[in-house]
Structure formats: structure tokens, C-alpha cells
TORPA-4810 file (N, C-alpha, C, O; in nm, 3 decimals):
<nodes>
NODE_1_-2.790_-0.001_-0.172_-2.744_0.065_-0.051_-2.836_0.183_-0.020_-2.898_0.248_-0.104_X
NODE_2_-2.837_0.204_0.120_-2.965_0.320_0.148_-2.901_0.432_0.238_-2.844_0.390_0.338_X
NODE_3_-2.901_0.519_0.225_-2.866_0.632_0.327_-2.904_0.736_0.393_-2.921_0.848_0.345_X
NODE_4_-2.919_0.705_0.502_-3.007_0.851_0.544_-2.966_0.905_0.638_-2.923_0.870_0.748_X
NODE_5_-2.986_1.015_0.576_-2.913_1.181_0.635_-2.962_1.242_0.741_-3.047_1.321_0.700_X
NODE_6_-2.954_1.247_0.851_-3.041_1.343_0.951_-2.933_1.455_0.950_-2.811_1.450_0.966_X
NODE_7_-3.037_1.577_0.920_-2.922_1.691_0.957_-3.033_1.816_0.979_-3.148_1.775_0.995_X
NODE_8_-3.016_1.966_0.982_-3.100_2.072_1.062_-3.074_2.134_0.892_-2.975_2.092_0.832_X
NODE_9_-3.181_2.246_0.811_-3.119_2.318_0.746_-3.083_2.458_0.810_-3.071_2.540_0.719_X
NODE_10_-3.073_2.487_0.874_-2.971_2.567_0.950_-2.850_2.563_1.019_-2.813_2.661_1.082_X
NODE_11_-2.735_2.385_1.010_-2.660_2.334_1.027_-2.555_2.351_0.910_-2.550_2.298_0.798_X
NODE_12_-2.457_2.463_0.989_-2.355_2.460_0.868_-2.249_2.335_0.850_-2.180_2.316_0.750_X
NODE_13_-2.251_2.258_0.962_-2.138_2.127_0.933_-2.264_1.985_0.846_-2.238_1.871_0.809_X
NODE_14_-2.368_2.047_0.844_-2.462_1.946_0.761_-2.404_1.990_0.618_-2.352_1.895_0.559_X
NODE_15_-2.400_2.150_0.528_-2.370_2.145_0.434_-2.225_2.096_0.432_-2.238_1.999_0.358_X
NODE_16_-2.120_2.099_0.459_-1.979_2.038_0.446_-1.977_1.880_0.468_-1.885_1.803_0.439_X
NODE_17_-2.074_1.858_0.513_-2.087_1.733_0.514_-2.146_1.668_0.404_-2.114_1.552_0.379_X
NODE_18_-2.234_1.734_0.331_-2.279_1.756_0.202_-2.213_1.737_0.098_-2.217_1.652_0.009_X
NODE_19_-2.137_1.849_0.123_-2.004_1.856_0.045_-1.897_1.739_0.025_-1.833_1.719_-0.078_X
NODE_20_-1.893_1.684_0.116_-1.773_1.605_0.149_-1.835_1.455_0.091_-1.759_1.380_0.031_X
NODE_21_-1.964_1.422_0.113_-2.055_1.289_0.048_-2.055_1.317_-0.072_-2.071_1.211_-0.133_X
NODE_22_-2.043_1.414_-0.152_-2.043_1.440_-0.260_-1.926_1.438_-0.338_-1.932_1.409_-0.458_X
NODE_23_-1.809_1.468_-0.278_-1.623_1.437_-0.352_-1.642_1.279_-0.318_-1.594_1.201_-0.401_X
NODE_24_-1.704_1.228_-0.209_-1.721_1.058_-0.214_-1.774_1.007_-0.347_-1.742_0.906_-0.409_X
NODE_25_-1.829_1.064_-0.365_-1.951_0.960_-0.479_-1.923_0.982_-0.587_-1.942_0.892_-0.669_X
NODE_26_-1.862_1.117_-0.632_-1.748_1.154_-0.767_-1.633_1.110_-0.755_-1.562_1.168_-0.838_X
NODE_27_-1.562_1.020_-0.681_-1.443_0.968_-0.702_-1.491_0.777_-0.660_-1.422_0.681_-0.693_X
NODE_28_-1.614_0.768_-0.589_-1.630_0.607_-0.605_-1.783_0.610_-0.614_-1.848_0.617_-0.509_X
NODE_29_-1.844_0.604_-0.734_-1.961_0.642_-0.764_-2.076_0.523_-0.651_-2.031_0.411_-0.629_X
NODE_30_-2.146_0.543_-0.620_-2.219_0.446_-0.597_-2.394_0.433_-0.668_-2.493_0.484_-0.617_X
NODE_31_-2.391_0.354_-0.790_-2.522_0.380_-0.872_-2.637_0.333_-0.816_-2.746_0.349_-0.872_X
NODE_32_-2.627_0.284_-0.723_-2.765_0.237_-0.683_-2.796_0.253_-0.537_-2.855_0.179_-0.459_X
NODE_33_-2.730_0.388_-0.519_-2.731_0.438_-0.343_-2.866_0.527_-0.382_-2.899_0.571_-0.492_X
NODE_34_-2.936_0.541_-0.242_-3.090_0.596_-0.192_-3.051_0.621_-0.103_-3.020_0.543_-0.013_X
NODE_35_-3.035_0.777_-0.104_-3.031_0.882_0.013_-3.174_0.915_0.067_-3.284_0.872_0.032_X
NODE_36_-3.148_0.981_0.139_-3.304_1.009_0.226_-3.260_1.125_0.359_-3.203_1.116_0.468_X
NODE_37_-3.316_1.220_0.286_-3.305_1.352_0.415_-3.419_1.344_0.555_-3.540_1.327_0.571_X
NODE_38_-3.354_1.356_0.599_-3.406_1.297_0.773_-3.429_1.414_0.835_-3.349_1.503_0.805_X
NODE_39_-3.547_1.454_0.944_-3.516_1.609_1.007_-3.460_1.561_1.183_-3.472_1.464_1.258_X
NODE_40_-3.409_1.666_1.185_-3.309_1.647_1.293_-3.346_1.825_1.361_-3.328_1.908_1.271_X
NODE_41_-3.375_1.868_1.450_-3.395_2.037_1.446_-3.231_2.052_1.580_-3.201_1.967_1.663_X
NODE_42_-3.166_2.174_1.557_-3.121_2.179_1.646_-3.168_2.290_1.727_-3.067_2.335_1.782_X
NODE_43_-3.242_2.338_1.754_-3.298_2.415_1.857_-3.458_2.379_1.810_-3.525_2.436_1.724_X
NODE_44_-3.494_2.266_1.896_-3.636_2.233_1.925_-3.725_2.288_1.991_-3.841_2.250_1.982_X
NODE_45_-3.681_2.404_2.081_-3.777_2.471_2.109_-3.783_2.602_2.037_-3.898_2.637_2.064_X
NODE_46_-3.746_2.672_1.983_-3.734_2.774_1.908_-3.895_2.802_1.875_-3.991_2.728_1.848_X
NODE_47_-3.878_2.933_1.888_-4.015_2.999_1.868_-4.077_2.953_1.745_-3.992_2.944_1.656_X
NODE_48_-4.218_2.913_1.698_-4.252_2.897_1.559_-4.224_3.030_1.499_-4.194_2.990_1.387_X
NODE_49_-4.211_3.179_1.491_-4.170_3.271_1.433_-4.010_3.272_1.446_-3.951_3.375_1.416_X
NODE_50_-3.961_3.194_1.477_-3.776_3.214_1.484_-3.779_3.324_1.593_-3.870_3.351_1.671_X
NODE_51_-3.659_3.379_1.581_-3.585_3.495_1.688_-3.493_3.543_1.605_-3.422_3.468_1.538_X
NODE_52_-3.479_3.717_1.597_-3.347_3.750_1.607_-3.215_3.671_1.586_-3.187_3.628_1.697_X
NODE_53_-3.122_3.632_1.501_-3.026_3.624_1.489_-2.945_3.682_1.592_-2.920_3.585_1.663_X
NODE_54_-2.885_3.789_1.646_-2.832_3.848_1.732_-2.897_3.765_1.885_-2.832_3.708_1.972_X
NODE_55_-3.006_3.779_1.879_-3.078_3.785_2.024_-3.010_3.596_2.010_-2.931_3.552_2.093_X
NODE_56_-3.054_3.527_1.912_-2.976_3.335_1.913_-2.843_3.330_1.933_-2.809_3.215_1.962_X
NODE_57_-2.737_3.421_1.929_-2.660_3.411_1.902_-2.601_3.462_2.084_-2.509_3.404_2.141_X
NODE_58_-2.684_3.583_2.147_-2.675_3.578_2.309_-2.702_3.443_2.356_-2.624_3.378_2.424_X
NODE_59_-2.853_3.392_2.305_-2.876_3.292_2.391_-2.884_3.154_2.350_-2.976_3.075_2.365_X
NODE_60_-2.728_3.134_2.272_-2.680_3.019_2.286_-2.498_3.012_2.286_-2.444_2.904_2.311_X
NODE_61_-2.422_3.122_2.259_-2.274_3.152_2.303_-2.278_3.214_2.392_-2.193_3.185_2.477_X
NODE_62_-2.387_3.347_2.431_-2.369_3.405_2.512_-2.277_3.555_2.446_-2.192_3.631_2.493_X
NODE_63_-2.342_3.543_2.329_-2.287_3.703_2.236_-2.214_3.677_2.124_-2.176_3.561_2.124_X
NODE_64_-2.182_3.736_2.034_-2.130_3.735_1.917_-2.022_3.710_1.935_-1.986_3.616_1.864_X
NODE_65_-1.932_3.757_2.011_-1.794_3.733_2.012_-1.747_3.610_2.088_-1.632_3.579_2.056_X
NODE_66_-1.797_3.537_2.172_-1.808_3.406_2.190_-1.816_3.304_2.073_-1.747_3.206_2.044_X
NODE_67_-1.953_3.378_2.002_-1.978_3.279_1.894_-1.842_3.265_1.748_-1.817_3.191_1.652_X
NODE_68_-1.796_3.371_1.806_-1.692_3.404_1.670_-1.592_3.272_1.599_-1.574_3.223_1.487_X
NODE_69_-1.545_3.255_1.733_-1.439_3.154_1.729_-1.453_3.025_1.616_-1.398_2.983_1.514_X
NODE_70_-1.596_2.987_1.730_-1.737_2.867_1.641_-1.729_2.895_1.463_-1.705_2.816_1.371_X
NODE_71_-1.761_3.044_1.464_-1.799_3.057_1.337_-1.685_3.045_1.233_-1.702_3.000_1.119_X
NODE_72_-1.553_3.094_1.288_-1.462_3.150_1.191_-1.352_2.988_1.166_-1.256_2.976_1.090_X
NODE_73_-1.422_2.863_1.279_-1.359_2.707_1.251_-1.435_2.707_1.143_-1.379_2.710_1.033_X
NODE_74_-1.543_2.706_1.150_-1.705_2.644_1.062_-1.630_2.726_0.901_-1.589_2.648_0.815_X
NODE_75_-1.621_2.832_0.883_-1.633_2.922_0.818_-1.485_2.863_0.690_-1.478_2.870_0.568_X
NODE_76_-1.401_2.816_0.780_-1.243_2.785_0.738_-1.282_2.648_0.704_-1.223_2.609_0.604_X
NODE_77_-1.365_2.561_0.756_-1.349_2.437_0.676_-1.442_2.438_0.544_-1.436_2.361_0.448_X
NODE_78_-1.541_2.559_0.567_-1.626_2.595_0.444_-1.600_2.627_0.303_-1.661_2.596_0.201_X
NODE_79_-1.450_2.725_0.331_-1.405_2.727_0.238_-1.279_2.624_0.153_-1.218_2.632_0.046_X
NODE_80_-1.282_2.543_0.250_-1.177_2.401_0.227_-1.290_2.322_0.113_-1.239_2.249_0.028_X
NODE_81_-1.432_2.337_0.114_-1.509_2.297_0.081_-1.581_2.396_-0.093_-1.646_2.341_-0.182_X
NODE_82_-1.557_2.482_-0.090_-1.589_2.554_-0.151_-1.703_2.633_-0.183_-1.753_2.660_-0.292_X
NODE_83_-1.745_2.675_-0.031_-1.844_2.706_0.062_-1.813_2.865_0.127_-1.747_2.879_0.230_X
NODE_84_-1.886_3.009_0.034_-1.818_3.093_0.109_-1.984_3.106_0.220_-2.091_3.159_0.188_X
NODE_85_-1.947_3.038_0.343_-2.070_3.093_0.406_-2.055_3.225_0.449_-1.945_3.277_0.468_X
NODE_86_-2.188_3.295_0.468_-2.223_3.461_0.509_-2.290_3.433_0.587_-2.410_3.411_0.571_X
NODE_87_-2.194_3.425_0.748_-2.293_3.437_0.841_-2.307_3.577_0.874_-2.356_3.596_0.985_X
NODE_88_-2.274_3.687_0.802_-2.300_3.786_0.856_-2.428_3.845_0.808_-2.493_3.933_0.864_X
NODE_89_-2.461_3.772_0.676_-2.603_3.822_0.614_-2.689_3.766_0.656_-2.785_3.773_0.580_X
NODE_90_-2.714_3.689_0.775_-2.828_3.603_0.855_-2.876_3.735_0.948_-2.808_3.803_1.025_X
NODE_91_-2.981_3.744_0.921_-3.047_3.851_1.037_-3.108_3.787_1.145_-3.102_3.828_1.261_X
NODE_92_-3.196_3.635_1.088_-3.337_3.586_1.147_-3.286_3.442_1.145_-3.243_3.389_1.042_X
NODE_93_-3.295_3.372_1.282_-3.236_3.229_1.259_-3.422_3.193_1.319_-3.487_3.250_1.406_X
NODE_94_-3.463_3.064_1.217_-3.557_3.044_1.230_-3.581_2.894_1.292_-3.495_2.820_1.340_X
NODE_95_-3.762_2.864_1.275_-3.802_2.702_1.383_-3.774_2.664_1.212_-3.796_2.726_1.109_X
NODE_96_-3.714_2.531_1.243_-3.690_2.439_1.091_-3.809_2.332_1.084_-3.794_2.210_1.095_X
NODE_97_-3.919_2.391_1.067_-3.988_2.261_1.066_-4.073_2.306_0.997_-4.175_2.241_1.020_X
NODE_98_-4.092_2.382_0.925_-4.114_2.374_0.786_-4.010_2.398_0.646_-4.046_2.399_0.528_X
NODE_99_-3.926_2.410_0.678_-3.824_2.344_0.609_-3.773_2.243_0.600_-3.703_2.214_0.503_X
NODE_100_-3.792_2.172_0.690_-3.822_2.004_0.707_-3.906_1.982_0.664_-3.872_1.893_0.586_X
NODE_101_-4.040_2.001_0.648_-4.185_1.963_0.593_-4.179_1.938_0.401_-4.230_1.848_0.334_X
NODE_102_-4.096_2.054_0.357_-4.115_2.113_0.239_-3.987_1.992_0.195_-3.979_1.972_0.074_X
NODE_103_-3.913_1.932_0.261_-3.774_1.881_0.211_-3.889_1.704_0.199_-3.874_1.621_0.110_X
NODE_104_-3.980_1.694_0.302_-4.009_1.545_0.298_-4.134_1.530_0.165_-4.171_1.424_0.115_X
NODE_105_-4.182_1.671_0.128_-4.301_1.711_0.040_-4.196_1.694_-0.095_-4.240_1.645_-0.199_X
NODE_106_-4.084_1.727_-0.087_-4.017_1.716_-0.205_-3.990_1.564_-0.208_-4.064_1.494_-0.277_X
NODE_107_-3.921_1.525_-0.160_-3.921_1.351_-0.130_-4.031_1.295_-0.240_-4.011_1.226_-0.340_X
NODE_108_-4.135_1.342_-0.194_-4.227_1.314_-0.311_-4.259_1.361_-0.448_-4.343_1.303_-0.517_X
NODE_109_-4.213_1.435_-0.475_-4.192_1.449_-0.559_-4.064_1.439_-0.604_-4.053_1.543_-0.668_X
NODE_110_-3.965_1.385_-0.612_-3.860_1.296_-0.627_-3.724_1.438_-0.668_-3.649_1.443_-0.765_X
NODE_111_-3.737_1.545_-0.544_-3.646_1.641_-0.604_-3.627_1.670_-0.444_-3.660_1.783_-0.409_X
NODE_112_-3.567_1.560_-0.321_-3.499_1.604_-0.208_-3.380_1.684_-0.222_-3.352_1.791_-0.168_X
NODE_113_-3.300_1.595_-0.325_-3.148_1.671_-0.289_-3.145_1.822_-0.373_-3.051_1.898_-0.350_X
NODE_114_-3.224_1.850_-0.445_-3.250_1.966_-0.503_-3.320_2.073_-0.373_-3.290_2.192_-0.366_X
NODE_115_-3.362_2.043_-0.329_-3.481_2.121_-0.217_-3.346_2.155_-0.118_-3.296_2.265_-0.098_X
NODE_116_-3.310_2.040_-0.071_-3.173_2.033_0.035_-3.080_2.138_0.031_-3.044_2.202_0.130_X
NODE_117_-3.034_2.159_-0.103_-2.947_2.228_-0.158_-2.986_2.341_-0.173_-2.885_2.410_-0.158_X
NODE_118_-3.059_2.395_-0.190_-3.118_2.537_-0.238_-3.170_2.584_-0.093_-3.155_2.704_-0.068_X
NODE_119_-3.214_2.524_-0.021_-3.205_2.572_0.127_-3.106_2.608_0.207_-3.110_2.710_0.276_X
NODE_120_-2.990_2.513_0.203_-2.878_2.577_0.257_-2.826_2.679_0.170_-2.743_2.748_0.229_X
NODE_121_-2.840_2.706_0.073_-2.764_2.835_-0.047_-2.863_2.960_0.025_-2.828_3.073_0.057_X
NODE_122_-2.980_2.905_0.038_-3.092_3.044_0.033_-3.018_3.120_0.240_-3.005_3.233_0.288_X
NODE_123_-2.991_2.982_0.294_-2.984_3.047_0.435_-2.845_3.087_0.477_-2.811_3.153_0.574_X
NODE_124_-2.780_3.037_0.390_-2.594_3.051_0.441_-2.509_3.136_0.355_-2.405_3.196_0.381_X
NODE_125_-2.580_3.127_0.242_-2.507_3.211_0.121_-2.618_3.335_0.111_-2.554_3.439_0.114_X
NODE_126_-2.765_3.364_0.099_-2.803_3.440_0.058_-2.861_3.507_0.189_-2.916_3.615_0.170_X
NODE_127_-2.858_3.453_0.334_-2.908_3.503_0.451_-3.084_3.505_0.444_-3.142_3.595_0.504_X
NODE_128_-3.129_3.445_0.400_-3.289_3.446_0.369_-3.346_3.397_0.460_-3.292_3.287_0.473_X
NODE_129_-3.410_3.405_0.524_-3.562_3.327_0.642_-3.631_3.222_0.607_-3.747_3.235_0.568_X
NODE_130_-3.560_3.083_0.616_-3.620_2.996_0.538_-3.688_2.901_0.645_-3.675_2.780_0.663_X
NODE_131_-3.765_2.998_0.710_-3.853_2.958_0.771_-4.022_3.055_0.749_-4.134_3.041_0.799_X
NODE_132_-3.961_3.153_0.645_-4.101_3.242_0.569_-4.186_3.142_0.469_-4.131_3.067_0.388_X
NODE_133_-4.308_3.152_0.486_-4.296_3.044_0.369_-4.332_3.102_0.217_-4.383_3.027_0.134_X
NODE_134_-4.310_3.200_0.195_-4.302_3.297_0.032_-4.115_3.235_0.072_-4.106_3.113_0.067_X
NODE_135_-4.034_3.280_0.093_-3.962_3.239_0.076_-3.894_3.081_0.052_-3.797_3.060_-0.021_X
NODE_136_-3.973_2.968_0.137_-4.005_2.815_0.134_-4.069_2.804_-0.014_-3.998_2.769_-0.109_X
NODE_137_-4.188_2.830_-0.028_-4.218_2.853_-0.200_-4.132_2.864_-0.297_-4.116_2.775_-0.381_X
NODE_138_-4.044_3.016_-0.294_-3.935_3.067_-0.431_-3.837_2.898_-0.431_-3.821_2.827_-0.530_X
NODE_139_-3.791_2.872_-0.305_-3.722_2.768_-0.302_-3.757_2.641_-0.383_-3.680_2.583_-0.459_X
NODE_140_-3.877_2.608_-0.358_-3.946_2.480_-0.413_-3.953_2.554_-0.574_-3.910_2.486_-0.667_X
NODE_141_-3.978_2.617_-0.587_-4.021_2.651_-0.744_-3.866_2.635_-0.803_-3.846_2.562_-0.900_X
NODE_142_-3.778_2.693_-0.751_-3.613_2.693_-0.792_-3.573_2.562_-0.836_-3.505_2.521_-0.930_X
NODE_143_-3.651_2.493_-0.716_-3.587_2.335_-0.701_-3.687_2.211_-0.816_-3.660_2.091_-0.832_X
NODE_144_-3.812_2.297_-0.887_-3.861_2.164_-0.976_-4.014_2.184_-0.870_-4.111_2.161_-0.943_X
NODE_145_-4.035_2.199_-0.805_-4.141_2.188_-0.732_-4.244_2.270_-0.772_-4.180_2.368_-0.810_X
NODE_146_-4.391_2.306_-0.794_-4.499_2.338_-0.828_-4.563_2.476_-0.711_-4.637_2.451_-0.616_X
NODE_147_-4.534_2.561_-0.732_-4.547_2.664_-0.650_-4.638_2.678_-0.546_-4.629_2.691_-0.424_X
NODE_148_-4.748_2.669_-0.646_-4.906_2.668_-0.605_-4.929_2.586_-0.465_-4.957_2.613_-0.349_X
NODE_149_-4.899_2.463_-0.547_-4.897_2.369_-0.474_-4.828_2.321_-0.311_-4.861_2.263_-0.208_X
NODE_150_-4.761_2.359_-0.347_-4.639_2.392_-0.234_-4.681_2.472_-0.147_-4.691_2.426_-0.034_X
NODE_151_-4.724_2.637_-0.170_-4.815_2.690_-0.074_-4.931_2.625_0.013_-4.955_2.643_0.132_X
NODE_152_-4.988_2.553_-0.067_-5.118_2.488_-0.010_-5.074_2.373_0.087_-5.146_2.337_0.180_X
NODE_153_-4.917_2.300_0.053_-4.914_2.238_0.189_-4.882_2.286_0.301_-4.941_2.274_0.409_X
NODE_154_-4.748_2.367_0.264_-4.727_2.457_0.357_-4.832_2.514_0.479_-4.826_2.489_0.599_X
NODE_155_-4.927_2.596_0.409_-5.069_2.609_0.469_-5.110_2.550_0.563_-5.141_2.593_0.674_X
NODE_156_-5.111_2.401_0.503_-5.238_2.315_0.577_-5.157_2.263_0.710_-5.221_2.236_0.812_X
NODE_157_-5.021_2.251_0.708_-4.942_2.194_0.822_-4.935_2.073_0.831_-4.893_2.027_0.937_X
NODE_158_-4.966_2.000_0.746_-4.939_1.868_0.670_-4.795_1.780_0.733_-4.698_1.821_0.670_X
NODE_159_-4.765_1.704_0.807_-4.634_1.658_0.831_-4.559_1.715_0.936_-4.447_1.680_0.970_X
NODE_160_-4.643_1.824_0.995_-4.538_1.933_1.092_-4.529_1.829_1.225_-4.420_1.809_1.278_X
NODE_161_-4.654_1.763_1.274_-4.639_1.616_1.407_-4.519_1.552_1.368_-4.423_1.554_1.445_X
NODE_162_-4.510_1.473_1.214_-4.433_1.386_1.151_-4.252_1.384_1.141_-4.170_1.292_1.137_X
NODE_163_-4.240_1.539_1.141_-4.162_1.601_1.143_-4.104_1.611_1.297_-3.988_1.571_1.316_X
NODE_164_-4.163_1.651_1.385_-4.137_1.630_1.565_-4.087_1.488_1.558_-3.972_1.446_1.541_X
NODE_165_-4.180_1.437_1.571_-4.143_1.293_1.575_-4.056_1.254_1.520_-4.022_1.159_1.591_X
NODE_166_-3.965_1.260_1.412_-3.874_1.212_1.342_-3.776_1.263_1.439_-3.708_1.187_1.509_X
NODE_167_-3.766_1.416_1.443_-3.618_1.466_1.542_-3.637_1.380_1.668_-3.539_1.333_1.726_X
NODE_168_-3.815_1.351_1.729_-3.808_1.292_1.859_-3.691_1.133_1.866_-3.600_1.088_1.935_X
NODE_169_-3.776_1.097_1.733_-3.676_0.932_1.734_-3.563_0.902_1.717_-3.517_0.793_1.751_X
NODE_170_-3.444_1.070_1.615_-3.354_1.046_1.639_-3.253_1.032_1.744_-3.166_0.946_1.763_X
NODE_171_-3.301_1.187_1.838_-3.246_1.161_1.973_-3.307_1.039_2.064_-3.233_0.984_2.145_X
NODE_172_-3.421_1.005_2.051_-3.417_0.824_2.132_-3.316_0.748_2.139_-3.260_0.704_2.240_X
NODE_173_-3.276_0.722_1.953_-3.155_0.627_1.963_-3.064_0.669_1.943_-2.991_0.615_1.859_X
NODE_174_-3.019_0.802_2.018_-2.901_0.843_2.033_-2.807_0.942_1.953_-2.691_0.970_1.984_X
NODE_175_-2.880_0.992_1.838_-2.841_1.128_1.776_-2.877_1.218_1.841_-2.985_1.238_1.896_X
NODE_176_-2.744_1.305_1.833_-2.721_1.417_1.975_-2.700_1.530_1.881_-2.723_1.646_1.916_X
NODE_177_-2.661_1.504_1.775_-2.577_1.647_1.664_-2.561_1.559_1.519_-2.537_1.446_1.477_X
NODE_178_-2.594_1.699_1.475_-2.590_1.624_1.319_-2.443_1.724_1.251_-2.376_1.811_1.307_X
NODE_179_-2.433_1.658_1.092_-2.518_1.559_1.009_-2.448_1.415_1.107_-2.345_1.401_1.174_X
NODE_180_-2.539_1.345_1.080_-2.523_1.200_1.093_-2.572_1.135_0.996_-2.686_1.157_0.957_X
NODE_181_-2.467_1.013_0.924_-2.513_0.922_0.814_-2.548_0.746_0.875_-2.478_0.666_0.938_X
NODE_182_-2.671_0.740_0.828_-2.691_0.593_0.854_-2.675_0.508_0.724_-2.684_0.589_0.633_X
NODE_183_-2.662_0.420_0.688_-2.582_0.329_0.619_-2.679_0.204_0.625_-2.647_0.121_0.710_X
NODE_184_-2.774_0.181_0.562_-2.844_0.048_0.566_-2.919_0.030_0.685_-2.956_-0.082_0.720_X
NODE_185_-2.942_0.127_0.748_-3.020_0.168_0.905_-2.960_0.027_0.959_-3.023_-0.077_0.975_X
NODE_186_-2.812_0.051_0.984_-2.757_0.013_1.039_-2.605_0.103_1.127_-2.574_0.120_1.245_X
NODE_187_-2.555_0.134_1.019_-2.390_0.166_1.058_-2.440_0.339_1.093_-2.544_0.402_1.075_X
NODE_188_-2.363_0.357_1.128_-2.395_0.543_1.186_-2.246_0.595_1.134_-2.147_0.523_1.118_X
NODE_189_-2.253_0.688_1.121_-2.136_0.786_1.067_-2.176_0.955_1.143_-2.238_1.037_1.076_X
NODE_190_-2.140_0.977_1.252_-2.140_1.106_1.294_-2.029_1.204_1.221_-1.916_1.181_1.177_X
NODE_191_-2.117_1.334_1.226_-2.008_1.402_1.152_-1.983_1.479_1.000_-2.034_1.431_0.898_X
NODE_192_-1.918_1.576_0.995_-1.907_1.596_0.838_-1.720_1.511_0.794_-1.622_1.569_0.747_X
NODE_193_-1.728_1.430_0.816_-1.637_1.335_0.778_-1.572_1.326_0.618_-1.639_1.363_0.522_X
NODE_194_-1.438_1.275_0.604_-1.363_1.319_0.497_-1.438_1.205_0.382_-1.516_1.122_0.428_X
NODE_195_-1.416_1.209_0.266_-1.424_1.128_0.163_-1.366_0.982_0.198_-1.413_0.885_0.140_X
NODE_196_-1.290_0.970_0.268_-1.182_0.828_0.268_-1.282_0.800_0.411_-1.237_0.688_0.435_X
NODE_197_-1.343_0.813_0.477_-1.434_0.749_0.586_-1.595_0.700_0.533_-1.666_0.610_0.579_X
NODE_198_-1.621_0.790_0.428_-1.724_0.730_0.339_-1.675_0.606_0.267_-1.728_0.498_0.294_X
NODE_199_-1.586_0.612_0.184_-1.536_0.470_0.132_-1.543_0.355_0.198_-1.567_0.249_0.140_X
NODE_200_-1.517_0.367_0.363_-1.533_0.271_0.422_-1.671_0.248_0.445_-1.704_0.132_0.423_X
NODE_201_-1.742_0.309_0.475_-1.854_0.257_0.504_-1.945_0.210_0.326_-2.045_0.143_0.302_X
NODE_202_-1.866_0.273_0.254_-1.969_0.183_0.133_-1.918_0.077_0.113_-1.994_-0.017_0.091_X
NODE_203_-1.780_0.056_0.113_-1.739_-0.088_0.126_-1.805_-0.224_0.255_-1.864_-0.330_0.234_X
NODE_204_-1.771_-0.169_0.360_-1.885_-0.215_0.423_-2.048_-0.222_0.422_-2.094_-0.278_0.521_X
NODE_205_-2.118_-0.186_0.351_-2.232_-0.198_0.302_-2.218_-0.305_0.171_-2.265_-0.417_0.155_X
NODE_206_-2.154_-0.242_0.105_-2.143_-0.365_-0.027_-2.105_-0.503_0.052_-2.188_-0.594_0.052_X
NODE_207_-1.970_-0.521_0.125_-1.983_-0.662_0.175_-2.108_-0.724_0.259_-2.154_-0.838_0.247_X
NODE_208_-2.151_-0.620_0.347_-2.300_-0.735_0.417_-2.420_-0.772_0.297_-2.511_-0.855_0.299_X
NODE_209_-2.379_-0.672_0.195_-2.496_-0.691_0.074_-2.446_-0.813_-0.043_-2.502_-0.838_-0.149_X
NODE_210_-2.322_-0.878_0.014_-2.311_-0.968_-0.090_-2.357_-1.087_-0.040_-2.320_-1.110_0.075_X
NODE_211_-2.426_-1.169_-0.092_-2.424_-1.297_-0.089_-2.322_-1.370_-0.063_-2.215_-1.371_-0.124_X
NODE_212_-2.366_-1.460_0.071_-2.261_-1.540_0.149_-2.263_-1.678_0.028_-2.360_-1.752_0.010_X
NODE_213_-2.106_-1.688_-0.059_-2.122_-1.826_-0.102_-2.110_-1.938_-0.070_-2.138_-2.029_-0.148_X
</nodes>
């Protein structure tokens, strides 16, 4: 079975969604599932230096206290999750596309869901700019990744087209908001969805994967 994840790492219903694939797979294991982190950006035009936190937060609620409401749903299912997010320690909401870069660089080196994870901790729990790339680095080194090395792709801009293009193709066929789970690049699952809606869809994957007798 194969799965792939499109989600933003600056998407807090991507980590609960995270969360929630994860009480799936500890209560109906699936041993021979292949995840695959997908980039998805939700603000595609965003400056390559990010913006202000405050100043993103005018110009997309239209002020903090607009945004509140947003935050304090997000915030309540976070901790249903066991997720204390700090959106108050976010200063700098940044362009995700090198945090996308560094998640598909990990891919290769066979430590995505490690990279995944330590990105949303570094931006939701610790408020960090994980769109700096000394900070993209500490991450990869945290996560198993080769420091050095990691700088030097970073650098070169290696994957940053690859990366467009991926968010370009998801909205083609119709991803509007993430996380979204695909299922055998077939079935779609919008959503940070409960444990008992994952079941279904691995059950449905296991039946098209059985042999018709």
C-alpha cells in the first residue's frame, strides 16, 4: 500500500492529521505501507524572505482577532491530539519551499517522517523560521541528516522548480487545502480525519490489492 501526503509545513491541521494517521497505524498496523510527503504550499506567493507574522495574519484574516477564533478551533483539536501548539511564539511565517526541498532531500536519505516531524515541532511548538536555512540545517542534523551536506543543497537550490511544480500539480487535480491523503494514487482522503476513516480506506486498499480468485 502507498500513501502520499500532500500537506504545507506551516499547516497546523497537517500536524493533527499526523497525529491522527498515527493512532491509525498503532491500533491497525499496516507493515508494508509507503508514505511519501508531498509539497503542497499554502500561500504560494509569499515572499521568498517570508513576512511578519502579524503583518500574515492582517493580510489573510484581516488582524489577529479575526484570526483568533481560527486559531483557538485549531488550537482545541491540538490538544485533543496532544499537541500544545504556540501560536503565539511564531514571530515570522515563512515561503515553504525550502522546507519542502529539505523534506524531499530527506526522502533520500530515507529519514522523511523524521524531517516532517521536527519541522512542525521547530515551527508550532518552538516558533522558529523554518524557512532560515541555519535553522533548516539544526533540523536535518536533529533528524539523522548530515549537516554539511544539507547546507550545500540548500545553497545550490536544487529541487526548488520541482517543488513548484508538485504544489502546481496538486491544485490541477484538484487539491485546494491540505493535509490530503492519497491511497494507491487513487482514493483521496481530504482532511485531518479520525482514525476510524483511515481504517476504511486501508481496508479498501487491501481489497483492490487482493487477487481476484
Amino acid at each position: 500500500m502507498e500513501l502520499d501526503i500532500f500537506s504545507d509545513t506551516i499547516c497546523p491541521w497537517c500536524l493533527i492529521g499526523k497525529r491522527r494517521l498515527e493512532r491509525a497505524l498503532a491500533e491497525r498496523p499496516q507493515p508494508e505501507l509507503k508514505i511519501r510527503w508531498r509539497a503542497f504550499q499554502l500561500n504560494p506567493d509569499m515572499p521568498a524572505g517570508g513576512m511578519d507574522r502579524k503583518l500574515y495574519l492582517e493580510t489573510k484574516f484581516g488582524g489577529p482577532e479575526n484570526a483568533k477564533s481560527v486559531y483557538d478551533r485549531i488550537r482545541e483539536a491540538g490538544v485533543s491530539e496532544g499537541i500544545q501548539f504556540n501560536f503565539d511564539g511564531i514571530t515570522h511565517t515563512p515561503n515553504t519551499v525550502d522546507s519542502h526541498r529539505l523534506i524531499r532531500f530527506a526522502e533520500r536519505n530515507l529519514c522523511q517522517d523524521a524531517v516532517v516531524e521536527n519541522l512542525f515541532q521547530a515551527y508550532f511548538i518552538d516558533g522558529r523560521n523554518i524557512g532560515d536555512h541555519d535553522v533548516l540545517a539544526t533540523v536535518a542534523a536533529d533528524s539523522g541528516l548530515e549537516e554539511d551536506a544539507t547546507r550545500s543543497y540548500l545553497a545550490s537550490g536544487e529541487d526548488a522548480d520541482a517543488i513548484r511544480a508538485e504544489d502546481a500539480q496538486a491544485r490541477g487535480v484538484g487539491i485546494n487545502g491540505v493535509p490530503c491523503f492519497i491511497f494507491n494514487g487513487r482514493h483521496a482522503l481530504p482532511g485531518a480525519q479520525s482514525p476510524e476513516v483511515f481504517f476504511q480506506l486501508f481496508d479498501l486498499a487491501r481489497e483492490e490489492a487482493e487477487p481476484v480468485g
